[in-house]
N, C-alpha and C positions, 0 to 999 in steps of 0.2 A: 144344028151342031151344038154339043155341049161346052159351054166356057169353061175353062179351066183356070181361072187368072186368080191369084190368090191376092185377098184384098185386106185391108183393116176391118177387123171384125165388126167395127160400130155400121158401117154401112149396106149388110146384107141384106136390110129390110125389103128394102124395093130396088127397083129399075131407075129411078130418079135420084136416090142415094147412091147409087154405084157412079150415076152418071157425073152429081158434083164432084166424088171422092176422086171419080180418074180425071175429071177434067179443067177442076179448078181449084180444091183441097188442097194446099201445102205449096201451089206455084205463086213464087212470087209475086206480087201485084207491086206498082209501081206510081199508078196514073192514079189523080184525086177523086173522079168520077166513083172508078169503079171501088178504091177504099174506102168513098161515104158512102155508097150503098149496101156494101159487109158491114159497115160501121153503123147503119139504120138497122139493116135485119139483126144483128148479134145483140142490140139495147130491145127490141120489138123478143129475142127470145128467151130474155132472162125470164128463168125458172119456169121456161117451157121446152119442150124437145126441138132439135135443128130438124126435125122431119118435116116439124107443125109449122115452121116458116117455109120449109121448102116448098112442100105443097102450097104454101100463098105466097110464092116470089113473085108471081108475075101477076098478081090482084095489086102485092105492094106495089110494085112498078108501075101500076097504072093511076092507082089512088095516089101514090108520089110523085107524081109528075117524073118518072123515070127517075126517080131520085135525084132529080138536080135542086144542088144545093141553093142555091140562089133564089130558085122561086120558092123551096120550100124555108126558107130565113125569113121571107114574107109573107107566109101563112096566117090571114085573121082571122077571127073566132068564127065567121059563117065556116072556111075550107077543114076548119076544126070538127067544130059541129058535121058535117058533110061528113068526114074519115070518122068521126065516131057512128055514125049509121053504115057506114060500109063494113057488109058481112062479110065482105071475099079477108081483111082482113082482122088482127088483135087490135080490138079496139078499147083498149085498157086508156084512160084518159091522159094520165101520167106519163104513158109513151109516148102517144101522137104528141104532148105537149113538147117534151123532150126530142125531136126529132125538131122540133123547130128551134128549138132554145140550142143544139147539138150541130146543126145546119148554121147558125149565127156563132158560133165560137169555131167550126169548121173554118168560116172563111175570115177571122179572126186568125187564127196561125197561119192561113196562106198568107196573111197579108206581114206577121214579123217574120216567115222563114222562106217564101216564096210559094211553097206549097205542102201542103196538107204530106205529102211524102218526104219529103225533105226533113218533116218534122217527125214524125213518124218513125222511119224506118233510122235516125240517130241512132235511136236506142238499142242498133245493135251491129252499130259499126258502118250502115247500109247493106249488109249483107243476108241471109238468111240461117239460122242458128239450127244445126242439125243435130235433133235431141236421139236420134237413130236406136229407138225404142225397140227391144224384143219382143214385146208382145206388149196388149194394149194396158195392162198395168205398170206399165212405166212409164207412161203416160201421166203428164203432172196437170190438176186443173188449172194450177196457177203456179210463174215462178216469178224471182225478184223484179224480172223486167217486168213482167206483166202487172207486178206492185207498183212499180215506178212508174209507168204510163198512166196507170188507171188516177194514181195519187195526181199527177200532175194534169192529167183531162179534168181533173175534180176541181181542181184549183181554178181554170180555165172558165170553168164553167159546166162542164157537161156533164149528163145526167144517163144513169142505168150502166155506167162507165163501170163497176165495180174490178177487181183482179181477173174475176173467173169469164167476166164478159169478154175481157181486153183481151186473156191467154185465148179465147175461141178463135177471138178478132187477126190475134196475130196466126195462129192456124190457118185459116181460111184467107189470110191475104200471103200466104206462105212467107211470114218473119220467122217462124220456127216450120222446122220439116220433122211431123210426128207421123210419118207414114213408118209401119211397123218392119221390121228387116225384113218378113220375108214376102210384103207386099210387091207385088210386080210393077209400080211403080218406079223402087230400088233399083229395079233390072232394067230400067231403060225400056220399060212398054213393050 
């Protein structure tokens, strides 16, 4: 049977890109787990394609200990060493270092705001910010929130944080909903 569902054009590529776009792209996230794991992979794709992570989400998930922060805040130089010989994923050295150093300032704001979400999602009321995009060039890489988070992740300490990472981040944890009007998301699936 032919689909018909009209989607955000970034994601045609593949079967695995349609599958984030309808099933996790733009919905809110809430829980710390799963916002430092979008928070490892979107520092892990700066100035590479979200395909090139997608295709190694689940090599990261295995070389990160499932992304939990806590073991990886204790990360020494052999589990270092080790992730940099791992092919499945980017083994740029500055990241993986970063992912430790990002892991230790994570559970740094759980511990002045309660939680990693709490802190987080302030920056826009608690709510999600619906930019209700016509087509995919009104789509912004970066806007003032996404300045303001990134400035103040920097200050914290965290690294690969830049505007254009944090506007992904906030994407893909649904703080903004840039699914384009006439995405069938819009229409309630």
């Amino acid at each position: 049977m032919m689909e018909n569902k009209i989607r955000c054009g970034w994601c045609s590529a593949s079967d695995l890109y349609k599958k984030y776009h309808d099933e996790e792209w733009g919905i809110p996230v809430y829980d710390d787990p799963t916002i430092f794991e979008f928070l490892i992979l979107e520092t892990f794709q700066a100035g590479l394609s979200w395909i090139t992570i997608l295709n190694k989400r689940e090599n990261f998930k295995t070389a990160f200990d499932n992304f939990d922060y806590k073991k990886i805040a204790n990360y020494h130089e052999d589990k270092i060493e080790e992730l940099l010989q791992n092919t499945g994923i980017i083994r740029n050295k500055l990241k993986v270092r970063s992912a430790v150093t990002n892991a230790q300032a994570f559970m740094k704001i759980q511990e002045e705001f309660g939680s990693f979400s709490n802190y987080i999602w302030k920056f826009t009321d608690g709510k999600p910010i619906d930019n209700n995009p016509k087509t995919l060039k009104d789509v912004p890489a970066t806007t003032l929130i996404s300045d303001a988070i990134s400035k103040d992740l920097k200050k914290r300490g965290f690294k690969f944080v830049g505007s254009t990472v944090i506007y992904a981040h906030m994407q893909a944890t649904g703080m903004v909903n840039d699914h384009i009007e006439d995405c069938f998301t819009r229409k309630g699936k």
